[in-house]
KESE-800417 format. One record per residue (C-alpha): residue in one letter; y, z, x. Coordinates in Angstrom, 1 decimal. Each point is the difference from the previous one (the first is absolute). Layout:
! residues N
+--------+--------+--------+--------+
! residu !     py !     pz !     px !
+--------+--------+--------+--------+
!      a !      Y !      Z !      X !
...
+--------+--------+--------+--------+
//
This chain:
! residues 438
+--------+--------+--------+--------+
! residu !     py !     pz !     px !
+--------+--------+--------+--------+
!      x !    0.0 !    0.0 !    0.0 !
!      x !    3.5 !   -0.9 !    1.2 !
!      x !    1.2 !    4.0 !    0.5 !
!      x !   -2.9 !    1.0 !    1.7 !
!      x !    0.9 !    1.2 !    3.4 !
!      x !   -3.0 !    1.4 !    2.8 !
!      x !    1.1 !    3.0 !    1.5 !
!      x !    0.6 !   -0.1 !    3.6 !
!      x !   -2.3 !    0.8 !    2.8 !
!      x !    2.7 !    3.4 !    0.5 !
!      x !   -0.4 !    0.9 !   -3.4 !
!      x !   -3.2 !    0.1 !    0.1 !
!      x !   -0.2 !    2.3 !    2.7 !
!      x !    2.6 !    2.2 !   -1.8 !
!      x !   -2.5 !    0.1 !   -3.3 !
!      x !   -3.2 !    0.7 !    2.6 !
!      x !    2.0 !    2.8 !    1.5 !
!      x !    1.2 !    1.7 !   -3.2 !
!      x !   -3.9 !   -0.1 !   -0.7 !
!      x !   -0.5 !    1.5 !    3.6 !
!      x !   -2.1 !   -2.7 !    1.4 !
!      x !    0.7 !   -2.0 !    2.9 !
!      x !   -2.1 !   -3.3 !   -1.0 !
!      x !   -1.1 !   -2.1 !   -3.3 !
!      x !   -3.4 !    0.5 !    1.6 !
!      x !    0.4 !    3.9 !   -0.8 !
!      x !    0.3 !   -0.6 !   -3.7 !
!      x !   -3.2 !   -0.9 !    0.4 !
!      x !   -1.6 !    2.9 !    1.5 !
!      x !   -2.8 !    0.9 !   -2.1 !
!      x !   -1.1 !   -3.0 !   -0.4 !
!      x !   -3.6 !   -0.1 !    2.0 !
!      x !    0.5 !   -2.6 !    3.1 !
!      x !   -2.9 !   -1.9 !   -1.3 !
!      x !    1.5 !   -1.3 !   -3.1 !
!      x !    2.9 !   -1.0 !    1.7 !
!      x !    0.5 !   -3.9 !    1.3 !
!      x !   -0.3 !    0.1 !    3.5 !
!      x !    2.9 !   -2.9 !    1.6 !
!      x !    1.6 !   -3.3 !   -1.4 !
!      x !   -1.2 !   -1.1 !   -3.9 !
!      x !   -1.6 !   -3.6 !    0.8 !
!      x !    2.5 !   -2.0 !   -1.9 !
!      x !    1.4 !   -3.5 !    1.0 !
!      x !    2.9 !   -0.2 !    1.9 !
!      x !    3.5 !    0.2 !   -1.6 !
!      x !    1.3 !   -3.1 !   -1.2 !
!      x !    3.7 !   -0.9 !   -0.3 !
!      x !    1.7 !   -0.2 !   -3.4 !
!      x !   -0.2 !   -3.5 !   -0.2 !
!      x !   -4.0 !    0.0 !    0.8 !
!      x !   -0.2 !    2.5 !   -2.5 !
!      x !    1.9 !   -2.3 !   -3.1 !
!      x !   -2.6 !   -2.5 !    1.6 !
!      x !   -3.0 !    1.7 !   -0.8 !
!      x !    1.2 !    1.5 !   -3.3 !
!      x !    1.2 !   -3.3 !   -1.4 !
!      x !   -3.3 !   -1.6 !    1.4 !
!      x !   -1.9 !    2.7 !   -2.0 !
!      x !    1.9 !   -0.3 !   -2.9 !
!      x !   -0.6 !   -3.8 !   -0.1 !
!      x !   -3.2 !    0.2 !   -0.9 !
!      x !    1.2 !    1.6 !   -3.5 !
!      x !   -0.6 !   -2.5 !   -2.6 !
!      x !    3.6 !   -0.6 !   -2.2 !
!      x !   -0.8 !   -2.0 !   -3.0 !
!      x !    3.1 !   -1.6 !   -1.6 !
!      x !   -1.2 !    1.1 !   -3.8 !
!      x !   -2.1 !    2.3 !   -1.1 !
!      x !   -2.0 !   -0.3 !   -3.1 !
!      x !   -1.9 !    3.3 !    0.7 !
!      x !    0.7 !    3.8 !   -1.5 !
!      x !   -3.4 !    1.8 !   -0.5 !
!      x !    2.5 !    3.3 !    1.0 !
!      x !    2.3 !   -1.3 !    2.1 !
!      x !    2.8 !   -2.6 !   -1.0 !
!      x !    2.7 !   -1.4 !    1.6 !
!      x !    2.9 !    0.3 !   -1.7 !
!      x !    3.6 !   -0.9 !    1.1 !
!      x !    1.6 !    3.3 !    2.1 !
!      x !    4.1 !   -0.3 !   -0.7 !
!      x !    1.5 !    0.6 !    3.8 !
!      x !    1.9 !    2.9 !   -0.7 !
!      x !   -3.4 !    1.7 !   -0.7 !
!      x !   -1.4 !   -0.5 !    3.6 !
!      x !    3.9 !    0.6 !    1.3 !
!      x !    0.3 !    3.4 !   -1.7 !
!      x !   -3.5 !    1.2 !    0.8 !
!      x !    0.0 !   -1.0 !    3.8 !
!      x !    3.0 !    2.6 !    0.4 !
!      x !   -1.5 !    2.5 !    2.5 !
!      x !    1.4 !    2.9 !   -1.7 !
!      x !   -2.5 !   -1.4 !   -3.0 !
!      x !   -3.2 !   -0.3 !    2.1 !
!      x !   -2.6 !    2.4 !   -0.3 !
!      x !   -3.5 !   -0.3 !   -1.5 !
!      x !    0.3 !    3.4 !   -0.6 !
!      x !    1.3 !    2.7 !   -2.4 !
!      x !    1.9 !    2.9 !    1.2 !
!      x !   -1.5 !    3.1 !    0.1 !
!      x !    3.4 !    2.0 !    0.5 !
!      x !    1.4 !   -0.9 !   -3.3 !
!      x !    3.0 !    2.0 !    0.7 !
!      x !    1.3 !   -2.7 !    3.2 !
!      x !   -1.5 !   -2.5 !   -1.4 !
!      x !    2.0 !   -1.4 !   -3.4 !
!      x !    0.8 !   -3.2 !    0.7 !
!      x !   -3.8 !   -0.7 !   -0.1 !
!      x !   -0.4 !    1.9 !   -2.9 !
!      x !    2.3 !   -1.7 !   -1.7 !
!      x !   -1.4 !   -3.2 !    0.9 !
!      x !   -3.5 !    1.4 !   -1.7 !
!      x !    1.5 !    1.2 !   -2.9 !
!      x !    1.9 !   -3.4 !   -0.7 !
!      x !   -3.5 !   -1.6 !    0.3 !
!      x !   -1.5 !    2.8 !   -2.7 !
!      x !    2.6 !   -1.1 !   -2.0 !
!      x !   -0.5 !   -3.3 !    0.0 !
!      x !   -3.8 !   -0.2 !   -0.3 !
!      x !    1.1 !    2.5 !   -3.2 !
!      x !    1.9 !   -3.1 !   -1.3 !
!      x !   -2.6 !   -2.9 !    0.5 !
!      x !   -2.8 !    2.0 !   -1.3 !
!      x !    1.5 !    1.8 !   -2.5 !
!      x !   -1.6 !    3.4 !    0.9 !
!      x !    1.8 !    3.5 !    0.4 !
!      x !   -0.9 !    0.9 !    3.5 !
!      x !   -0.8 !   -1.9 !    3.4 !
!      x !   -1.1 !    1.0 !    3.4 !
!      x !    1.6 !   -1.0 !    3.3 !
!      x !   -3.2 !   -2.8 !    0.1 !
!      x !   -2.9 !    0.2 !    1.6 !
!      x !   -2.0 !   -2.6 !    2.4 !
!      x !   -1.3 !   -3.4 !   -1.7 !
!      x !   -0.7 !   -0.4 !   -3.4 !
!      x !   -3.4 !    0.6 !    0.2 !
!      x !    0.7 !    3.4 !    1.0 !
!      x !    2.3 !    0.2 !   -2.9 !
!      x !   -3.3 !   -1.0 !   -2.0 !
!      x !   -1.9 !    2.7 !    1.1 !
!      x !    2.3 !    2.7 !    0.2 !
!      x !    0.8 !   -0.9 !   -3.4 !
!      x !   -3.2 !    0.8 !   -1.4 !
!      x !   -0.3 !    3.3 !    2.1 !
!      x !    2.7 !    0.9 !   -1.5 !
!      x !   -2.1 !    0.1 !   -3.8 !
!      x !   -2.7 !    1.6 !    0.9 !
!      x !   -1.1 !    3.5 !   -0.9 !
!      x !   -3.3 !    1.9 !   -0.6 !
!      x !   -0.9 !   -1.2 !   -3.1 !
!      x !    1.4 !   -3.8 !    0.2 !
!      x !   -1.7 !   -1.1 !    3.4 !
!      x !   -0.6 !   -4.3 !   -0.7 !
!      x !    2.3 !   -2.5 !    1.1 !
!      x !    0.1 !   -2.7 !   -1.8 !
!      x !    1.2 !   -3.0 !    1.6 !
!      x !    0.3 !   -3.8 !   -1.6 !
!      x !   -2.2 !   -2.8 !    2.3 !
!      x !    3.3 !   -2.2 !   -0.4 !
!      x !    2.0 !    2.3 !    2.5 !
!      x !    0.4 !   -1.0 !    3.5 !
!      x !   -3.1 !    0.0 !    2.1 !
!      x !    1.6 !    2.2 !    3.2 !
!      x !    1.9 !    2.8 !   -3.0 !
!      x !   -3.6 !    0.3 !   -1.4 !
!      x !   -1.3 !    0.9 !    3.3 !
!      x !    2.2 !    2.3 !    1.0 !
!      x !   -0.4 !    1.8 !   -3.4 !
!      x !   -3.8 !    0.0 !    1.3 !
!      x !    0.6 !    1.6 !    2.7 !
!      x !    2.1 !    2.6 !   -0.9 !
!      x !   -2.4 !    1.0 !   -2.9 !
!      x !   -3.1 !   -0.1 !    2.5 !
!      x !    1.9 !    2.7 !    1.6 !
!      x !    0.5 !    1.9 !   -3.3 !
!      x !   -3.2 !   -0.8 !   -1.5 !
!      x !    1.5 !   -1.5 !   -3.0 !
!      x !   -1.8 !   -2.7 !   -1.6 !
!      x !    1.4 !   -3.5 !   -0.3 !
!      x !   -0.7 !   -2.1 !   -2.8 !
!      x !    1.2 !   -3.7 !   -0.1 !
!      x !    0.8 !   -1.4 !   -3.5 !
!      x !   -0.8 !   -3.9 !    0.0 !
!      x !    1.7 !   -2.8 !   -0.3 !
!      x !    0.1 !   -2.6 !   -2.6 !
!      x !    2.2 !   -3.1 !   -0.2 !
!      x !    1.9 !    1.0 !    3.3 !
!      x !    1.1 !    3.4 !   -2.2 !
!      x !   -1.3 !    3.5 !   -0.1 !
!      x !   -2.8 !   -0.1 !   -3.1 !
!      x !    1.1 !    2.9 !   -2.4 !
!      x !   -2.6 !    0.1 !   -1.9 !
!      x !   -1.8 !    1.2 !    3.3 !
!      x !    2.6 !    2.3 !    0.9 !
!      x !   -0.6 !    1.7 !   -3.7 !
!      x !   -3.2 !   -0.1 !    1.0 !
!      x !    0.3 !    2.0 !    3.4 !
!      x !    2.6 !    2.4 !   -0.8 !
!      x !   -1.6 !    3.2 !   -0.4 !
!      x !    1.1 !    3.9 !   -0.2 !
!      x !   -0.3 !    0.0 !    4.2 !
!      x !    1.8 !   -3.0 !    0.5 !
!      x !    3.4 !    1.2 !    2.1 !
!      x !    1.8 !   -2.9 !   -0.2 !
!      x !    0.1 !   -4.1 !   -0.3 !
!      x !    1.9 !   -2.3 !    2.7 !
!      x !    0.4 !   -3.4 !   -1.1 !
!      x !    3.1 !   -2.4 !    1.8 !
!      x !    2.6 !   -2.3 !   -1.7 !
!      x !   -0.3 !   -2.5 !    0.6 !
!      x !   -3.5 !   -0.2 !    1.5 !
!      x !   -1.5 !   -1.4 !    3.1 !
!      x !   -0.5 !   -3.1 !   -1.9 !
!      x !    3.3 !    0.0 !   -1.4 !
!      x !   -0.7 !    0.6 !   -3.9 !
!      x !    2.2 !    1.9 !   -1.6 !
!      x !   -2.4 !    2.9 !   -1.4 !
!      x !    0.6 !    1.6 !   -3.6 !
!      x !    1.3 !    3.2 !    1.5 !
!      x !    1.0 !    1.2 !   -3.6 !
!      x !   -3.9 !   -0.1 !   -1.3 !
!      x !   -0.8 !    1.3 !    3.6 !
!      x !    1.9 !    3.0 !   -0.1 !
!      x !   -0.8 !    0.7 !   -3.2 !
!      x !   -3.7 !    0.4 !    0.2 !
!      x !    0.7 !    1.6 !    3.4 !
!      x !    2.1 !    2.6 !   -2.1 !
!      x !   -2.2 !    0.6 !   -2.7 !
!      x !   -2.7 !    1.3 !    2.0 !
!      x !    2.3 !    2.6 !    1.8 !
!      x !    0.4 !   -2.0 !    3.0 !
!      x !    3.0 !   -0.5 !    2.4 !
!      x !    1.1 !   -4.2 !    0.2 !
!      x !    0.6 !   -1.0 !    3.5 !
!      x !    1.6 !   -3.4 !    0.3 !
!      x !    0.6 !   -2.1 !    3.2 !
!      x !    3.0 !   -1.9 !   -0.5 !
!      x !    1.5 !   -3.1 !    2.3 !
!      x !    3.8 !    0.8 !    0.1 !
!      x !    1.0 !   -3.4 !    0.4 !
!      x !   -1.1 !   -0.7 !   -3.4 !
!      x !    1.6 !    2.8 !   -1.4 !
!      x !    3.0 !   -1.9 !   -0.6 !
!      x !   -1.3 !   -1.2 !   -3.3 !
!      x !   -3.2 !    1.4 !   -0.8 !
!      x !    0.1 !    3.5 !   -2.0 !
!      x !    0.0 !    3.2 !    2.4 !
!      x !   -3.5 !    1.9 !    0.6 !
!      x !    1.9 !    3.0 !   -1.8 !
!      x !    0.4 !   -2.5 !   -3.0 !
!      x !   -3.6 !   -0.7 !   -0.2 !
!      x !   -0.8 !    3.4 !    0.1 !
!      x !   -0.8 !    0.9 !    3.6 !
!      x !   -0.4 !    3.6 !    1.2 !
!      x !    0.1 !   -1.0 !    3.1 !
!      x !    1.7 !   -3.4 !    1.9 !
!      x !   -1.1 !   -1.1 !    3.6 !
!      x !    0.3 !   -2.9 !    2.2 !
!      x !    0.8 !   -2.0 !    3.1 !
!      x !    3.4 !   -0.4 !    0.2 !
!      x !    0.0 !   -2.8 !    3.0 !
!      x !    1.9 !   -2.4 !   -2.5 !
!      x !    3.2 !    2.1 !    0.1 !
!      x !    1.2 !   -1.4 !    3.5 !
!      x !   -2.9 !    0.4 !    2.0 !
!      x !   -1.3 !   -2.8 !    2.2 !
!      x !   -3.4 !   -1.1 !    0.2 !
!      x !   -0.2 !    1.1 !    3.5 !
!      x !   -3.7 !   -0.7 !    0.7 !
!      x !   -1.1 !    2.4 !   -2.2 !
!      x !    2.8 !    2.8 !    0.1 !
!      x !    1.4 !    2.7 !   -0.2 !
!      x !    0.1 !    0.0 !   -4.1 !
!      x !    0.8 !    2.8 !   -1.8 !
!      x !   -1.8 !    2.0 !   -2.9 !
!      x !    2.2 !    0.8 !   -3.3 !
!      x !   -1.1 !    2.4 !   -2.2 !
!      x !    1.6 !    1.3 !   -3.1 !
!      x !   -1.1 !    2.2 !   -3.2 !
!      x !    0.9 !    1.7 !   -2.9 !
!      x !    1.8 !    4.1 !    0.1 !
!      x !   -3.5 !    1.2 !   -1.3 !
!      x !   -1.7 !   -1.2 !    3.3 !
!      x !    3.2 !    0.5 !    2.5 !
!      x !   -2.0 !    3.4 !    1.3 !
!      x !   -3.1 !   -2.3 !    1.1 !
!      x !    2.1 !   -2.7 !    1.6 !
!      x !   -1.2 !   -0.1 !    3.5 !
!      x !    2.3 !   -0.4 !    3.4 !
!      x !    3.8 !    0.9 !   -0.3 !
!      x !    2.3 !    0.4 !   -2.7 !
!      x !    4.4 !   -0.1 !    1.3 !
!      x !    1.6 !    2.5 !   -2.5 !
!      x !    4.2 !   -0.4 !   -0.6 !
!      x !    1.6 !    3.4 !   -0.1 !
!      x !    3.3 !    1.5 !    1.2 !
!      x !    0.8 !    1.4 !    3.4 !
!      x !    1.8 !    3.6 !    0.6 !
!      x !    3.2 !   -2.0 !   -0.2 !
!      x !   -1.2 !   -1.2 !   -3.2 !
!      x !   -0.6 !   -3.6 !    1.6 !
!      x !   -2.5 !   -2.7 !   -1.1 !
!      x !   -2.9 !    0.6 !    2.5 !
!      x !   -3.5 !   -0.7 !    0.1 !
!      x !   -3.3 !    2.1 !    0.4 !
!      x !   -4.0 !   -0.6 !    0.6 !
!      x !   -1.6 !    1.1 !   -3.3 !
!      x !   -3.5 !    0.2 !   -1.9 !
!      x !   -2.4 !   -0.9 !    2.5 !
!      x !   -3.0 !    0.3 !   -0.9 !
!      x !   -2.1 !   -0.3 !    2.5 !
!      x !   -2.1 !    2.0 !    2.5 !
!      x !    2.5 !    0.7 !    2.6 !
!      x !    2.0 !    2.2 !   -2.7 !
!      x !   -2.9 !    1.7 !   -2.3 !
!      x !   -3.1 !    1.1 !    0.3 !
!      x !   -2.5 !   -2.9 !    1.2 !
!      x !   -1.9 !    0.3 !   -3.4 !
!      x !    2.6 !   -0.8 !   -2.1 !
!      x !    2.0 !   -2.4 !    1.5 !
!      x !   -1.1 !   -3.6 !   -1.8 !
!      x !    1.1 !   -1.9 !    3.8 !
!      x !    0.2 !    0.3 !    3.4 !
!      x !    2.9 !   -2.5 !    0.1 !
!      x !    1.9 !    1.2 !    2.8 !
!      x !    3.2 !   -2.8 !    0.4 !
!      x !    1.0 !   -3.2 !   -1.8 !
!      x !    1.6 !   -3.3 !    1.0 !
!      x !    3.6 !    1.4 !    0.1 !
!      x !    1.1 !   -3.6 !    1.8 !
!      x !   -1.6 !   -2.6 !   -2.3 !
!      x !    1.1 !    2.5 !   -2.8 !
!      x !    3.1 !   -0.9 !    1.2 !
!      x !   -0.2 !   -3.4 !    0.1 !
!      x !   -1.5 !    0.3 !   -3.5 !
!      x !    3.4 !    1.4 !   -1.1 !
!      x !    2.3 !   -2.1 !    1.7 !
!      x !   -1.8 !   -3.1 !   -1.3 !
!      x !    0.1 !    1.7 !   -3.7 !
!      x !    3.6 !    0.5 !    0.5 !
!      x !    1.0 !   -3.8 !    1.6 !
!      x !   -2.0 !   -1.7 !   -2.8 !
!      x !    1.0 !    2.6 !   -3.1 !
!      x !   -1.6 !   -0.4 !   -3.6 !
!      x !    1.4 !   -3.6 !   -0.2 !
!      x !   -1.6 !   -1.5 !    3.6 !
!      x !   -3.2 !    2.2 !   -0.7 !
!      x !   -0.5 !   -2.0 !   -3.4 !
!      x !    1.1 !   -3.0 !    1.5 !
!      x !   -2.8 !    0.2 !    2.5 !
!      x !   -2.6 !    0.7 !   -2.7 !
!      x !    1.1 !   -3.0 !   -1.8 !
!      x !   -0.2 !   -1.9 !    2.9 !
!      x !   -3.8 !    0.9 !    0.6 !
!      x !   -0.8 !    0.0 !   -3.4 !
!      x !    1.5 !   -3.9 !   -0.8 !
!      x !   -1.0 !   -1.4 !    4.0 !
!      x !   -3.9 !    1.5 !   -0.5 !
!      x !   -0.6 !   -1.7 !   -3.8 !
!      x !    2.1 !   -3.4 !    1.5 !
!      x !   -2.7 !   -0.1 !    3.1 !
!      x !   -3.2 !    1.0 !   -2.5 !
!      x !    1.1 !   -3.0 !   -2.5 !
!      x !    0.5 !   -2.3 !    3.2 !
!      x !   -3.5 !    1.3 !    1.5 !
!      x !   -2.0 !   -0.7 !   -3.4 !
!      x !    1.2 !   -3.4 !    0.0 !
!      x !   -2.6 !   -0.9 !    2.9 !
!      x !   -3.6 !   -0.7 !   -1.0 !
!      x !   -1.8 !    2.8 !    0.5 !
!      x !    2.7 !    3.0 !    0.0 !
!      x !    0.3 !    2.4 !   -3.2 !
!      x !    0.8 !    3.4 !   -0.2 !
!      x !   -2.6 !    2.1 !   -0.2 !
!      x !    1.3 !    2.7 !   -2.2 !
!      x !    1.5 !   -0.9 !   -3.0 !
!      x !    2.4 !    3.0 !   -0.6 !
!      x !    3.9 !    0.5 !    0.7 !
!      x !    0.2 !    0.2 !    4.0 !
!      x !    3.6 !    1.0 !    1.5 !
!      x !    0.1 !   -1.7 !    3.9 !
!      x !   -3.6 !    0.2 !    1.0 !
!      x !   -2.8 !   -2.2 !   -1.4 !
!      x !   -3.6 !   -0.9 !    0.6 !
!      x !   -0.9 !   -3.7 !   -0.2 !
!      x !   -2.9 !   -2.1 !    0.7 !
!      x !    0.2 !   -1.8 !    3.0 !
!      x !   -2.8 !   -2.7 !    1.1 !
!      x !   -0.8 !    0.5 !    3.7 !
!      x !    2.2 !    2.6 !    0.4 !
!      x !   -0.4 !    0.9 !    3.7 !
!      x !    0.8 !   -3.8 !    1.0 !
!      x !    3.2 !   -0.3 !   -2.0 !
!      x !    1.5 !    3.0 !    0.9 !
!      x !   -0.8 !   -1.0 !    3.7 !
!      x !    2.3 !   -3.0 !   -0.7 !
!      x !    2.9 !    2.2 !   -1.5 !
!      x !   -0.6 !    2.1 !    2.8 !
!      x !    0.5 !   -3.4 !    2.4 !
!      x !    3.1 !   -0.8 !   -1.7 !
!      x !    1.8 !    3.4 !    0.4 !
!      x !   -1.3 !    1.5 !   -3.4 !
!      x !   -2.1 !    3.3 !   -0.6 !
!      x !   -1.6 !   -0.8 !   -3.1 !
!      x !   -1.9 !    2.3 !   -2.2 !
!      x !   -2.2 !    2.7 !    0.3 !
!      x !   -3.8 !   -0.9 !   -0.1 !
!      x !   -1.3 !    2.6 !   -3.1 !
!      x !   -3.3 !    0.3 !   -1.5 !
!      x !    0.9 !   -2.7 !   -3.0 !
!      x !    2.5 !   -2.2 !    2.1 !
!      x !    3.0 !   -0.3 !    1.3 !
!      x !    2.6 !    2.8 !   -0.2 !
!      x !    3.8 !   -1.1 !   -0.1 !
!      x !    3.7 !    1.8 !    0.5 !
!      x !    2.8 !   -1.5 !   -0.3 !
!      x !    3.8 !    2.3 !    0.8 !
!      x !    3.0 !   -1.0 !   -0.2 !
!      x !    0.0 !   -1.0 !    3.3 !
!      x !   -1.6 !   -3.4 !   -0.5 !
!      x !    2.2 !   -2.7 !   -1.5 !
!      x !   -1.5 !   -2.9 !   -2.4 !
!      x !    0.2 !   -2.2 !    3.3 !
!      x !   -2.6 !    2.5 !    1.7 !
!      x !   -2.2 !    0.0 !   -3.1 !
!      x !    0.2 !   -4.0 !   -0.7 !
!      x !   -1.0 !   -0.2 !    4.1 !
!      x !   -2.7 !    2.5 !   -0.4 !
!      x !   -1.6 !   -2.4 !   -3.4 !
!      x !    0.6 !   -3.2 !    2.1 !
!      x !   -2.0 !    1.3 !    2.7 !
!      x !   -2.5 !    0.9 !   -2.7 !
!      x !   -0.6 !   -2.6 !   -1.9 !
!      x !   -0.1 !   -2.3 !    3.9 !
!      x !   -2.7 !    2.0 !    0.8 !
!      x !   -2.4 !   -1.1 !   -3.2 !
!      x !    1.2 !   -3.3 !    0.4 !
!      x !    2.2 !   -0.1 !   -2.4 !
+--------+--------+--------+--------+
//
């Protein structure tokens, strides 16, 4: 970082001598010889700076940049506004980390509960925490979160993303909570086999909106059944289509999760991303992580505080629901200054924009012999189609700069943001439609 500044081989001395010792080597006194390297580390020789760019830029080279990018599946590129990356590249503003002396550390704070608010507004629930790792995480914690000694099934819909189910597996192995998948049919959760399933044990039911297929589920009837057998609704929610589809608090959600790398975040290879996760008053005392509390100074000032945290570092190990120890305080950030750039308006505006720009490039696609959706439901910007020798035509996208689809069990499945114009999506077609010979 630009401030940093090494301390001087005389200040060094001055902080060994305060510490009585003459030597770094006697700060490490009790450590046995043995352990200890013994002369030089065998690393290459230094380079100069210019060697170095060299090597990195040769490194990064080997990255493959695709001009469009048809592809979601959990991670989607949308278009990042510059001020977002300006603001959050400030070096006051990064840190992964969240402070654990609340009292010096408010600007932070601050920036956390900004974010709660926020994720408050696009989800419609009462109270959020200062986020949590991926969504996936979000997933699982959420359905720690419902379960008690009498309600110990998780019920979880076999149309939510493969790597969120997982991790709700793994957390329950460690729990010993069962986990019961409720199946598909027509690229939606089957209620009638959630009716079915729900039982007097069952905790909770996690189903996301829209799904990994992207069909928009009947989270009305969902909730409904979920409710009428006692149990808590978890819904998994994409917050770039928030802009127009109903909130998970409108649907009747007790609880909301989800990735939030659409809100400014980059696709990065992979990450960081960042966990939301949002519920209703009645289940704010089982929200897991950290909660940032407002309240007034001895001056009578707006300040901020560290409150509810439920977890095991605070309480007694058997009754904390979560050993969630941090959250993603940067790409929290970046989560709010992206919220705040776009507003209600832009955030629409991008929905729209996936919405229209995924139905224009389904239409186009089921114009070639041999391409129809495979799910006849309402989809929002993700679809699965047919696709006749999948592996070699996405090869030629893939050739021409494209990443096309992701290969699922049925087909093909698409994204499109509102990153790709109708120039990208008419190239990606003609490519297509080349390919069969068309």
């Amino acid at each position: 970082m630009s401030s940093y500044l090494c301390s001087t081989p005389e200040e060094r001395q001055e902080m060994l001598s305060e510490l009585g010792m003459k030597s770094m080597d006697d700060l490490y006194a009790d450590v046995p010889r043995e352990v200890m390297i013994q002369g030089p580390l065998d690393l290459p020789n230094p380079k100069s700076e210019l060697e170095i760019r060299r090597t990195m830029e040769s490194l990064a080279d080997q990255n493959v940049r695709f001009r469009t990018i048809l592809r979601g599946a959990g991670a989607e590129r949308h278009y990042i506004p510059a001020a977002v990356t300006r603001i959050t590249s400030n070096e006051i503003l990064v840190t992964a980390y969240t402070p654990y002396q609340a009292e010096v550390s408010q600007g932070i704070l601050q920036s956390i509960f900004e974010y709660q608010t926020m994720i408050c507004e696009l989800t419609g629930m009462d109270v959020s925490n200062a986020s949590v790792y991926d969504g996936g995480t979000a997933a699982a914690e959420a359905a720690a979160m419902c379960r008690d000694r009498k309600r110990t099934k998780v019920l979880v819909s076999e149309t939510a993303h493969p790597d969120a189910v997982a991790v709700i597996k793994t957390y329950c192995y460690g729990s010993n909570t069962e986990v019961v998948m409720v199946p598909a049919k027509d690229g939606v959760t089957d209620l009638d086999a959630l009716k079915s399933l729900l039982a007097d044990d069952s905790a909770c039911f996690y189903v996301q909106q829209p799904n990994f297929y992207g069909m928009l589920e009947d989270g009305d009837a969902l909730g409904e059944a979920v409710h009428a057998a006692g149990a808590k609704y978890i819904m998994g929610v994409n917050p770039a289509t928030l802009g127009l589809l109903k909130t998970p608090r409108e649907y009747g959600a007790d609880v909301a999760v989800g990735e939030a790398q659409p809100l400014g975040m980059p696709l990065s290879w992979g990450g960081p991303y960042l966990g939301f996760m949002a519920c209703t008053s009645a289940m704010m005392r089982k929200l897991p992580g950290r909660i940032v509390g407002e309240t007034t100074d001895d001056k009578g000032e707006r300040a901020f505080v560290l409150t509810m945290q439920a977890r095991e570092q605070h309480i007694r190990r058997e009754k904390a629901s979560s050993n969630i120890c941090s959250n993603q305080a940067l790409c929290a950030l970046t989560a709010s200054v992206y919220l705040a750039e776009m507003g209600p308006a832009g955030l629409a505006e991008v929905s729209q924009q996936c919405y229209d720009k995924a139905h224009y490039l389904a239409s186009e696609l089921c114009r070639i012999d041999g391409v129809e959706l495979v799910h006849k439901g309402e989809f929002f910007h993700e679809f699965v189609t047919t696709l006749p020798d999948a592996g070699r035509v996405l090869n030629v996208l893939e050739v021409n700069g494209i990443l096309g689809g992701l290969p699922v069990k049925d087909g093909v499945l698409w994204c499109v943001t509102e990153f790709c114009t109708k120039a990208d999506l008419d190239e990606a077609v003609a490519i297509i439609k080349e390919a069969y010979g068309e």
